[in-house]
N, C-alpha and C positions, 0 to 999 in steps of 0.2 A: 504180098497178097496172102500170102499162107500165115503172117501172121496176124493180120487182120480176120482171117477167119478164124484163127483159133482163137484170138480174144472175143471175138463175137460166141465164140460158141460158149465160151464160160461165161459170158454174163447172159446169156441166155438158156444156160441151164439152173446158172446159180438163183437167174428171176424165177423159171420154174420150180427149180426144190423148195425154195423157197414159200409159194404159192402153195404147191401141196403139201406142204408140214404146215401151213395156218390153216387149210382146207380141214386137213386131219386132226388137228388139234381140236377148233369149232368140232367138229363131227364129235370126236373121243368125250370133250368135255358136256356135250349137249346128248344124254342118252336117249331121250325120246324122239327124236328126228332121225331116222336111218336113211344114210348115205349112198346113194343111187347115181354109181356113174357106168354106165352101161357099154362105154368104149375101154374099160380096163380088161381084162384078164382073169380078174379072181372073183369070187361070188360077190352078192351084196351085203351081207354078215359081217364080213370079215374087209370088207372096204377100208378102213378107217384107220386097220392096224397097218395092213400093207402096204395104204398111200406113203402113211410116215415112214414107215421103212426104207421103201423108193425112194423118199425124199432126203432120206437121210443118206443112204447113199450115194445120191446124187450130189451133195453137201460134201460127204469125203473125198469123191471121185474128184470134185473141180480143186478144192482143198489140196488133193495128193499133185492134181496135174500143175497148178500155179506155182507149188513150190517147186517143183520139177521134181519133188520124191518118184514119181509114179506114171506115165502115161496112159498103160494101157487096161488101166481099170478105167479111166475116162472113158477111153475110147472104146472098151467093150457098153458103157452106161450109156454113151451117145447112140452106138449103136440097139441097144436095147430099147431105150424110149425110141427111134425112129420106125422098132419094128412096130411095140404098143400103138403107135400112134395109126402107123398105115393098118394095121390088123384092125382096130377098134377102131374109126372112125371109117375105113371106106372097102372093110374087106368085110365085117364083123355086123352083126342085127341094129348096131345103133341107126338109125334117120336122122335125119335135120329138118330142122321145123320149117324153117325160114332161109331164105337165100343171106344173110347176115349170119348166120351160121355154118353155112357154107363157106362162105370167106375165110371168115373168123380161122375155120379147123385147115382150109390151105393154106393163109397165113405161118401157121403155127406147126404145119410139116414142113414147109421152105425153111421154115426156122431151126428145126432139126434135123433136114436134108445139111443145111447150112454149115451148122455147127458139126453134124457127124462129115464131114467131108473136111472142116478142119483139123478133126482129132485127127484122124486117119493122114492127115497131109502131112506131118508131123514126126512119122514113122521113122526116117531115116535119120533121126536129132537124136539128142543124150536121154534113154528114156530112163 
């Protein structure tokens, strides 16, 4: 079981960083449209550079954990997006428009409850 969640959790972060370095890229290269995601963290200015950053990290994190170089930079990233996520969609000024959006954003922290529960499960292995 434990390791069926830890392979869930890497390709479910690896789809996310993924997702946010194209989001970031579109944004970076497009300079007249400014990037308004209101469940992150950092202002709206500076959105664009950060996403990619985060994504990039997220990128070495699963990168470091599949080879087995590294665990717990994973498992501190999993941890991280899980806080982003409960902070900025259900603690944080963002709304939801639509009950399709609602889902959507529970979906998508079971999906990082998920995966941070397999990093973390992981602990006692070769890190």
């Amino acid at each position: 079981m434990r390791g069926l969640l830890r392979a869930f959790g890497y390709v479910y972060h690896l789809i996310l960083a993924l997702f946010a370095l194209g989001v970031a890229v579109v944004a970076l290269g497009s300079r007249s449209v400014t990037l308004q995601l209101e469940m992150l963290p950092w202002g709206i200015g500076s959105s664009p550079f950060w996403l990619m950053l985060a994504a990039l990290i997220g990128l070495v994190s699963v990168a470091a954990a599949v080879t087995g170089k590294t665990r717990i930079l994973y498992a501190v990233y999993t941890l991280a997006v899980l806080v982003i996520l409960v902070r900025g969609l259900f603690l944080g000024p963002y709304t939801f428009g639509a009950v399709m959006e609602w889902t959507t954003a529970l979906w998508l922290l079971l999906g990082a409850l998920l995966a941070a529960i397999g990093a973390f499960s992981s602990r006692g292995e070769r890190q």
